[in-house]
C-alpha positions in Angstrom: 90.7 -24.3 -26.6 88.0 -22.9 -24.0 89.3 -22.2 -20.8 88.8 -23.9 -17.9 86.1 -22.0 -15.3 88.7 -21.3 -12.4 87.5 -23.0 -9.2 87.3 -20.8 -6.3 89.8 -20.6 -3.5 88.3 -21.9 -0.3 90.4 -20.0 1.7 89.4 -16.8 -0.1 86.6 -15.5 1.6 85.7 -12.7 -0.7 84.3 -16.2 -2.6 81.8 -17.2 -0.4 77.8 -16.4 -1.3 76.5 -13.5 -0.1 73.6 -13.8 2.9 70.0 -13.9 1.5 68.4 -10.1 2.4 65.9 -9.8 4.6 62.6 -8.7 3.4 61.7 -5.9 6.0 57.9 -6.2 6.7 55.5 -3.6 6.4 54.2 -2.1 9.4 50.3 -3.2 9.9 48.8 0.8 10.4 45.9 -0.3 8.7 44.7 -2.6 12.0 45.1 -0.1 14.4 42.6 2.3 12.6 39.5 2.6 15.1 36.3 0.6 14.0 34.6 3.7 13.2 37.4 5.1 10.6 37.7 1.6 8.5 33.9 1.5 8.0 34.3 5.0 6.3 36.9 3.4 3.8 34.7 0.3 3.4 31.6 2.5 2.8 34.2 3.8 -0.5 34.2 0.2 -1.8 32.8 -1.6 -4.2 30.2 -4.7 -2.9 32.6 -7.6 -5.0 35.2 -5.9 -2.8 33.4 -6.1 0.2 32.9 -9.4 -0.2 36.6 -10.0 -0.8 37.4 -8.0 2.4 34.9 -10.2 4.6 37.5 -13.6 4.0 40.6 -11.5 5.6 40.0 -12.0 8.9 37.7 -12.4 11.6 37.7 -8.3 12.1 37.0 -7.5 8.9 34.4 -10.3 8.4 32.0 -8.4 10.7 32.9 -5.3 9.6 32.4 -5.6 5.9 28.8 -7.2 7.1 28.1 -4.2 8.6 24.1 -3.3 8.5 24.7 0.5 7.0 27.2 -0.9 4.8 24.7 -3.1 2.9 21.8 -0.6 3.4 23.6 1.8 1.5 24.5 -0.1 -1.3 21.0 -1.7 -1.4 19.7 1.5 -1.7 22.1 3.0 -3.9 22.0 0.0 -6.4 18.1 -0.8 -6.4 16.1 1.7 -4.6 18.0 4.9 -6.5 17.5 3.7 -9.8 13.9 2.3 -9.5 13.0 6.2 -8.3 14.8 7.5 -11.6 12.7 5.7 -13.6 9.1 7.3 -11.7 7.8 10.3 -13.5 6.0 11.5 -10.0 9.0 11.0 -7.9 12.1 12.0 -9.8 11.3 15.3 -10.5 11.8 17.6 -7.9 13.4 14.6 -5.5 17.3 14.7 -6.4 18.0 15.6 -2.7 15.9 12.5 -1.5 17.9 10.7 -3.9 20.6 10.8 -2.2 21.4 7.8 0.8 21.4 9.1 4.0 20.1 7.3 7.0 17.7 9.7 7.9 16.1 11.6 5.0 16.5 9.3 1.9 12.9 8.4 0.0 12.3 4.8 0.1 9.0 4.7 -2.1 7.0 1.9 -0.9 10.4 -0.3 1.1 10.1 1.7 4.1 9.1 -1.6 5.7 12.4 -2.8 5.6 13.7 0.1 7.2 11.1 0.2 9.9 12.2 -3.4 10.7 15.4 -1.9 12.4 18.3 -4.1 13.6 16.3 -7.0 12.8 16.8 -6.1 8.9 19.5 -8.4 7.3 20.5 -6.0 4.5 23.2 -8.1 3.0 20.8 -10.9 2.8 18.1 -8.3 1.0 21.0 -7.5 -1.3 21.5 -10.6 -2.4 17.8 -11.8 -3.4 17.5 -8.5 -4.9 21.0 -9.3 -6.4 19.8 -12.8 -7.6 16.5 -11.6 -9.3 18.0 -8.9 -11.5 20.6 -12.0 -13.3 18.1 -15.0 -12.6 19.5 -17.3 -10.5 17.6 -19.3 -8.0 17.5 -22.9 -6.9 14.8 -25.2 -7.3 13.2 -27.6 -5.6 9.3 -29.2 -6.1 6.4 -29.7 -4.3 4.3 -33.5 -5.4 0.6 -32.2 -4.7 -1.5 -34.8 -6.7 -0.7 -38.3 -8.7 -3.2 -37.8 -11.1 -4.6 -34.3 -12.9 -8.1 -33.6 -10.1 -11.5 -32.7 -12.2 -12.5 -29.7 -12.1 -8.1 -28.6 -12.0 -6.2 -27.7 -9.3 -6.3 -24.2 -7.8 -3.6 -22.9 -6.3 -2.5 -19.3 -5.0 0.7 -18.0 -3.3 1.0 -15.4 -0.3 3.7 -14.9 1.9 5.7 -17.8 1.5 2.7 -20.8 1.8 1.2 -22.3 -1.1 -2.5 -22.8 -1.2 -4.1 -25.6 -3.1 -7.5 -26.9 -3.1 -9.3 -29.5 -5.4 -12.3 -32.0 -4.5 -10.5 -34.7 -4.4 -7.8 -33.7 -1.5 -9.5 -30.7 0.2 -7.6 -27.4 1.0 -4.3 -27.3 1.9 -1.2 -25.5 2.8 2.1 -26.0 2.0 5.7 -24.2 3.1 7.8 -23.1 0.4 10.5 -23.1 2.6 11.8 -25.8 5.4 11.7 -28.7 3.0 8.1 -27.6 1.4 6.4 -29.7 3.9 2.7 -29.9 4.4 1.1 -27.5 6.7 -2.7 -27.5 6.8 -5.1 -29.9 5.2 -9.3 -29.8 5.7 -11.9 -31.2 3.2 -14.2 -29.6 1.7 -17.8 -29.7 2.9 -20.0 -32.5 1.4 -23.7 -32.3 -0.6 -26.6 -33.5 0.9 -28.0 -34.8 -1.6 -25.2 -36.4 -3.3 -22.8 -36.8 -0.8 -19.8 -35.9 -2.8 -17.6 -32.9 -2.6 -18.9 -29.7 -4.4 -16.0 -29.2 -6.6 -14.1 -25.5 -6.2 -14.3 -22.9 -9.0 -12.1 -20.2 -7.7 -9.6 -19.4 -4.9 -8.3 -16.5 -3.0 -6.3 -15.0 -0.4 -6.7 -12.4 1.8 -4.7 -9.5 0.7 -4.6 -7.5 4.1 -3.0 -11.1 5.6 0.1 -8.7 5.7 -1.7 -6.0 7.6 -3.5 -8.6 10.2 -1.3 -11.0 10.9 -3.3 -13.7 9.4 -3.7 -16.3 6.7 -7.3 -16.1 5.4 -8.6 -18.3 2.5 -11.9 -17.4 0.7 -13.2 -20.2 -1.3 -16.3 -20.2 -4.3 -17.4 -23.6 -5.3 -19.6 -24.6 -8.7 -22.9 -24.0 -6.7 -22.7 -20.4 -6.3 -21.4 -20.6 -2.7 -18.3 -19.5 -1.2 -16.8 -20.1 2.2 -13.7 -18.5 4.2 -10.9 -20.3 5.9 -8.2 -18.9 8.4 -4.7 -21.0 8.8 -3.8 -21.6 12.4 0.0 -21.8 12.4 0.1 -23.0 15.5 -2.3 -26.3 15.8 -1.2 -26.6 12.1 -5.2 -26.8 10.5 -7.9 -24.7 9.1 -10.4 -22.7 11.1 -14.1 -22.9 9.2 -15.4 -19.2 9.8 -18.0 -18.5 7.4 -19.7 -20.3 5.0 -22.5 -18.8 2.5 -25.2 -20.7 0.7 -25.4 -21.6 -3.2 -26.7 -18.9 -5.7 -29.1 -19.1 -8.3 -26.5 -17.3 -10.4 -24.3 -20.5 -11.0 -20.5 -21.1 -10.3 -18.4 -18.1 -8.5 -15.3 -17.8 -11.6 -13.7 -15.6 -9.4 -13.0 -13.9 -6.0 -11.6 -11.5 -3.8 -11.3 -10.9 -0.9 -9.4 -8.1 1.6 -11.0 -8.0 4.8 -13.8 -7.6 5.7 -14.8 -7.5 2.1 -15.1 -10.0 0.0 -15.9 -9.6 -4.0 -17.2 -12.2 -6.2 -18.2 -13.0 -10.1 -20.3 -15.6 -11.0 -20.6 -17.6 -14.9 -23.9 -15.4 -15.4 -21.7 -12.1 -15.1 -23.2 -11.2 -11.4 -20.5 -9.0 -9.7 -21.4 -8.9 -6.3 -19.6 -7.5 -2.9 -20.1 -8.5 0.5 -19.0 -6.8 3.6 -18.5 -9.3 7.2 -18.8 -7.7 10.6 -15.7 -7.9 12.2 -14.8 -9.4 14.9 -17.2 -12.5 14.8 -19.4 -12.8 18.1 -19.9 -16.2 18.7 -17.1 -17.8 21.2 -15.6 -20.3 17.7 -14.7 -17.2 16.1 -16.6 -17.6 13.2 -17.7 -14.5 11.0 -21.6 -13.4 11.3 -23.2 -13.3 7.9 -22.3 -11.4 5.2 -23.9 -8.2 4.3 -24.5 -8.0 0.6 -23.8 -4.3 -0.1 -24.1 -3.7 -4.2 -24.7 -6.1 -7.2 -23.8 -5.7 -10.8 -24.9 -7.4 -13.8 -22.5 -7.4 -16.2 -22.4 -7.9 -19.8 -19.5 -7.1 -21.4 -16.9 -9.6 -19.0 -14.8 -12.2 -20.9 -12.5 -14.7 -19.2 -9.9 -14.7 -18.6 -10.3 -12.4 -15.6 -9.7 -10.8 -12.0 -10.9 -9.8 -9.3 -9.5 -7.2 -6.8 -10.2 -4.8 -3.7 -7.9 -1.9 -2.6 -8.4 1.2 -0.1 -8.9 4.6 -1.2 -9.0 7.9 0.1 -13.0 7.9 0.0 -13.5 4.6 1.5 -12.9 1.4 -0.7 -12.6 0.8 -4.7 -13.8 -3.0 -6.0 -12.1 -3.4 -9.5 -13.0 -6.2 -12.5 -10.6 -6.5 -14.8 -11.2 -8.3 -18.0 -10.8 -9.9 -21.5 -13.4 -8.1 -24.4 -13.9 -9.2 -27.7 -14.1 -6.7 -30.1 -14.9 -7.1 -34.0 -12.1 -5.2 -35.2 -8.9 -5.7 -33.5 -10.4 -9.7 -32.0 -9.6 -8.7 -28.1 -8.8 -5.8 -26.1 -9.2 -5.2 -22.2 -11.6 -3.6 -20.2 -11.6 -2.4 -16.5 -14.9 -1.4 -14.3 -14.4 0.4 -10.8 -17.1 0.4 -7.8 -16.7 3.2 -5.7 -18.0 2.9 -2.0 -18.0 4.6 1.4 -16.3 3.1 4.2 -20.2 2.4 5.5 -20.3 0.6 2.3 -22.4 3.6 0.5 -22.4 3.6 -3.2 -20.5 6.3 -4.7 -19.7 5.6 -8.3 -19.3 2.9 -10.6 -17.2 3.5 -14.1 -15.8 1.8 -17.2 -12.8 2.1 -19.2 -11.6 -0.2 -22.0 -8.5 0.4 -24.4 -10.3 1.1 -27.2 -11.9 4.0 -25.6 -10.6 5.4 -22.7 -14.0 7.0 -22.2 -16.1 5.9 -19.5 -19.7 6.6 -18.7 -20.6 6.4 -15.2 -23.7 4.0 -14.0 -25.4 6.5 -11.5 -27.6 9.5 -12.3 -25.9 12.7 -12.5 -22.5 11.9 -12.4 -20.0 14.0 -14.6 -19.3 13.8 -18.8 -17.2 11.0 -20.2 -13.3 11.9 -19.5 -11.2 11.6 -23.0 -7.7 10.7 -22.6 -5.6 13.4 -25.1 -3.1 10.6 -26.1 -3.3 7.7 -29.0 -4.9 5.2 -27.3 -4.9 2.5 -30.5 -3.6 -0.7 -29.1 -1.5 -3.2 -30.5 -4.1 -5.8 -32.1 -4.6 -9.0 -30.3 -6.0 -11.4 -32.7 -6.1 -14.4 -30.3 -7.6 -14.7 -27.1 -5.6 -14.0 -24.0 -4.5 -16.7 -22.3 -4.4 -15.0 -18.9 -4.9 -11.8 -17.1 -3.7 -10.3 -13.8 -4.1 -6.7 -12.5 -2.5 -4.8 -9.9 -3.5 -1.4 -10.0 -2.5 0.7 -12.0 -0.5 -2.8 -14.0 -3.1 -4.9 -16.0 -0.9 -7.5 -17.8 -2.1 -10.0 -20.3 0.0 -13.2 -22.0 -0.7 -14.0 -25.7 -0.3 -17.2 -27.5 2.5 -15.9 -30.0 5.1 -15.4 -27.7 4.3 -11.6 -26.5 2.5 -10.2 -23.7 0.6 -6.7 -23.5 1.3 -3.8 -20.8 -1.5 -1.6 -19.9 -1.6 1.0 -17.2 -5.2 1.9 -15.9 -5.4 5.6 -14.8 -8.1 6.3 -11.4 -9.2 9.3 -10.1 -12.0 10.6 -8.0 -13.4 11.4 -11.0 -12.2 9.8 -14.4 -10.8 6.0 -15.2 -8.8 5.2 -18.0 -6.1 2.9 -19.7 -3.4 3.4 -21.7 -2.7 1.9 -25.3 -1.2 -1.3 -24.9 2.7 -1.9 -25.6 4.2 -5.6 -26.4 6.3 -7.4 -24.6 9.3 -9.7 -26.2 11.3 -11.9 -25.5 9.8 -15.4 -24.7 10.6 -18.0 -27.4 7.1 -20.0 -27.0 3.2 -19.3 -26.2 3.3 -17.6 -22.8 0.7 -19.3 -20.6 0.3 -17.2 -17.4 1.7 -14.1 -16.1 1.4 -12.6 -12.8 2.1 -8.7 -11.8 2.6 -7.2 -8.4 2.3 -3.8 -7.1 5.8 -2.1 -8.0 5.3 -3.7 -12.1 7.4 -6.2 -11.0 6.2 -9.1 -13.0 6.7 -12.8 -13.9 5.3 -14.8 -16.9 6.4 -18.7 -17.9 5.6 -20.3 -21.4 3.5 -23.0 -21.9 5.8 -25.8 -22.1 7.2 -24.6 -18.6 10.7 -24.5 -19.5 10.9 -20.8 -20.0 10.6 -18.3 -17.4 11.3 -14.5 -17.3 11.1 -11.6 -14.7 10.1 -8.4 -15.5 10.7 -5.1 -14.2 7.8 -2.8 -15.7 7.9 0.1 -13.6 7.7 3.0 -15.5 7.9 1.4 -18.8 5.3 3.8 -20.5 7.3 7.0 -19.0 9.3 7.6 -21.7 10.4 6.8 -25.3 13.8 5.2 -23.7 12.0 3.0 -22.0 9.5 1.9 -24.5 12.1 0.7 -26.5 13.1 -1.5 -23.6 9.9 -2.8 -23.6 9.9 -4.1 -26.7 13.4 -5.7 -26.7 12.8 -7.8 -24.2 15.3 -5.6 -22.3 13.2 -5.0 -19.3 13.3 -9.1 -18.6 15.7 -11.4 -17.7 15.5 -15.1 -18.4 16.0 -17.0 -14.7 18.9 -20.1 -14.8 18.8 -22.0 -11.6 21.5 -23.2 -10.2 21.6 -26.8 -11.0 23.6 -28.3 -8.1 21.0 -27.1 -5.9 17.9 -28.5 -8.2 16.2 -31.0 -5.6 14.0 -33.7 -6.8 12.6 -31.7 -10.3 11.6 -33.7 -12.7 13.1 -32.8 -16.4 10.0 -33.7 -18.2 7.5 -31.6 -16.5 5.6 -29.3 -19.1 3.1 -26.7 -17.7 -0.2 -27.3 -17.2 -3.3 -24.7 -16.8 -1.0 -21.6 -16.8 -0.6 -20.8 -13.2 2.4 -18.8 -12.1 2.7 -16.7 -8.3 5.4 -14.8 -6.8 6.6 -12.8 -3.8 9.5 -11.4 -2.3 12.1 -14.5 -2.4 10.2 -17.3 -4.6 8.7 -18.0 -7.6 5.7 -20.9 -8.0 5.1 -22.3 -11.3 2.3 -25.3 -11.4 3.4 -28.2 -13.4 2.3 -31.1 -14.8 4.4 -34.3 -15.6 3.9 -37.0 -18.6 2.7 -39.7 -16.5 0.0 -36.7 -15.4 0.9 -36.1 -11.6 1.2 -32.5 -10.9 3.8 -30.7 -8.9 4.5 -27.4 -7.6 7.8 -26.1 -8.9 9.6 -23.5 -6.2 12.3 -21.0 -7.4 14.1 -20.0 -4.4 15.9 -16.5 -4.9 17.5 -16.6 -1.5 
């Protein structure tokens, strides 16, 4: 028989359950560190951590979003790196390497550093942060109902999109702040016919940075060109120059960096013009342009591009351009104009990548410069669907699926480029690609649904990162987040190629089914 439990004596009071013990709390030492000491712990952690320390409390919120916090970890995580990879600034460096408030080497981001207190480095992080895995938002831009004849142009500066066409003029629009409408002016009319002359080619002042202003430079099918400043504050377009038609046809291309401005027309001409700055008269318009050198060239192919950029001598106007060739079917060429500040001619040169050899224009300059390295590029059998230099980057898009990285070489005295190396890693024909400054660069394929970022600076330096280049490693594919896609149509394909970036967006020009066009913003923030 089992027993029957015995049932405890009431009386007893050795039966009675012991008291619950008391958990004896830690004492908080941590809290009454001084601000100064925890910021030296924090400055130990990792930025997932820092995040996680920001939701404690109200205290640690502001310190974990400590400025120096962030600015070290900005430039330890993207800054660092990015010098390792730089043949010229990673030898001889490693102490510069090193964060310190005082005498680390920024490269080219000092101007976030010169911004002071006013620089949100957490916020810097994180669109830096965002680029490198892809993830944006998206929201879109309606510009036209119906595809304009001649297309749409459109450039990007500084977070406003510029568009012009004959139909709705030129105007400017906000990628931020809901992408709302900014400026809008028509164009000027014919005499003769009355109608709009249609625009060939578009361009924005690269020094807008430098001055403080938004200039536009216009060419139009009739071989003029006219120049447009945005006024932020009446919200419209100051008129301050406009030049009469050439005999030399449509302008296919312009640049401009004032107060120069550099054009090509359909007959090869490859002028530059230089404007006297400030204007005189009491509108503030520009006096005329002084014409100061013109080329004719005879070896430029679209698609190409146009650019200006300072040098130690005065000023260096650069062509960059598609050549067809009856071996390899295209390769790329380059041609420099050298000038005084005065706007004296110094030299003029040409390089392509199937000879890096270049035989100057003017009388007595010095021998052809030969470049000791293979120079055979990668055959391109089709014709490039676009072009964009930033020296020394010239990258071209291909309609199998690959783009080409050069890298053009300048001195006082020689000009070169180097072989070309493919690109991989988009899954369709690549329709435009767009490079900045630092090789950071952005292509989209033609059906618009594919878009990668690429990080090409020093891609040629080594065999390393060669290899990279042709994995597709140096890319990443960018997934916006889709509960903050606003108003984006699923069906829009890509239309005429057209991609532009900056600091914090990406603008892809898009074109539905029903044939309305629309201005696709990828916000990085």
């Amino acid at each position: 028989m089992r027993k029957m439990a015995k049932r405890p004596n009431e009386e007893d009071p050795s039966s009675e359950s012991p008291l619950k013990r008391i958990r004896a709390t830690p004492p908080d030492r941590i809290s009454k560190l001084s601000d100064e000491l925890l910021l030296r712990i924090l400055s130990n952690l990792s930025v997932t951590t820092l995040n996680l320390c920001q939701g404690t409390s109200r205290r640690f919120h502001a310190l974990a979003a400590d400025s120096q916090l962030w600015k070290a970890a900005y430039y330890n995580r993207f800054v660092r790196p990015r010098a390792a990879r730089i043949p010229g600034v990673r030898d001889g460096v490693a102490d510069h390497l090193i964060f310190s408030s005082k005498s680390a080497k920024w490269l080219d981001e000092e101007s976030f550093v010169k911004k002071g207190r006013e620089m949100n480095w957490q916020r810097q992080y994180k669109i830096r942060h965002n680029w490198s895995r892809g993830r944006c938002g998206v929201s879109e831009i309606q510009v036209t109902d119906c595809p304009p004849v001649p297309h749409l142009l459109v450039r990007y500066h500084a977070g406003i999109v510029f568009t012009v066409d004959s139909e709705h003029g030129l105007r400017a629009w906000s990628s931020k702040d809901g992408q709302k409408l900014l400026a809008n002016t028509l164009l000027h009319i014919a005499d003769q016919t009355r109608r709009a002359i249609a625009p060939t080619s578009l361009a924005i002042d690269s020094r807008s940075a430098e001055n403080c202003v938004h200039r536009v430079a216009i060419g139009f099918e009739d071989g003029a060109f006219s120049i447009f400043e945005l006024q932020m504050k009446s919200k419209d377009f100051l008129h301050l120059h406009k030049n009469t038609s050439s005999s030399s046809g449509m302008l296919s291309a312009i640049a401009l960096a004032s107060p120069y401005l550099l054009v090509m027309t359909e007959k090869q001409q490859l002028s530059l013009y230089k404007f006297e700055e400030p204007g005189t008269s009491p509108n503030r318009n520009l006096d005329p342009a002084k014409l100061l050198i013109s080329f004719k060239s005879h070896t430029s192919w679209p698609p190409l591009t146009l650019s200006i950029r300072p040098s130690a001598q005065g000023l260096i106007a650069s062509i960059a351009y598609a050549l067809p060739t009856y071996l390899t079917g295209w390769s790329v060429g380059v041609q420099e104009v050298c000038l005084s500040p005065d706007g004296k001619l110094l030299d003029s040169r040409v390089a392509t990548a199937l000879d890096p050899t270049f035989q100057s224009r003017l009388p007595g300059a010095s021998e052809p410069w030969h470049n000791e390295e293979d120079s055979s590029p990668s055959p391109i059998f089709a014709k490039p669907t676009s072009l964009s230099y930033s020296h020394p980057y010239l990258l071209v898009s291909h309609p199998d699926n690959t783009l080409t990285l050069y890298l053009a070489s300048s001195t006082e005295t020689s000009l070169s480029i180097s072989a070309g190396r493919r690109l991989w890693g988009h899954t369709s024909s690549v329709s435009g690609a767009e490079v900045g400054g630092r090789g950071k660069a952005v292509s989209v394929s033609s059906r618009g649904n594919e878009l990668r970022v690429w990080e090409l600076e020093g891609g040629l330096a080594s065999a390393a990162l060669r290899r990279r280049l042709t994995t597709g490693a140096l890319s990443v594919r960018v997934s916006p987040d889709h509960s903050s896609v606003h108003n984006c149509g699923v069906e829009a394909t890509l239309t005429k190629g057209w991609v532009g970036f900056d600091d914090e967006n990406v603008v892809v020009l898009r074109e539905k089914s029903q044939g309305q066009q629309a201005l696709v913003v990828y916000d990085f923030t």
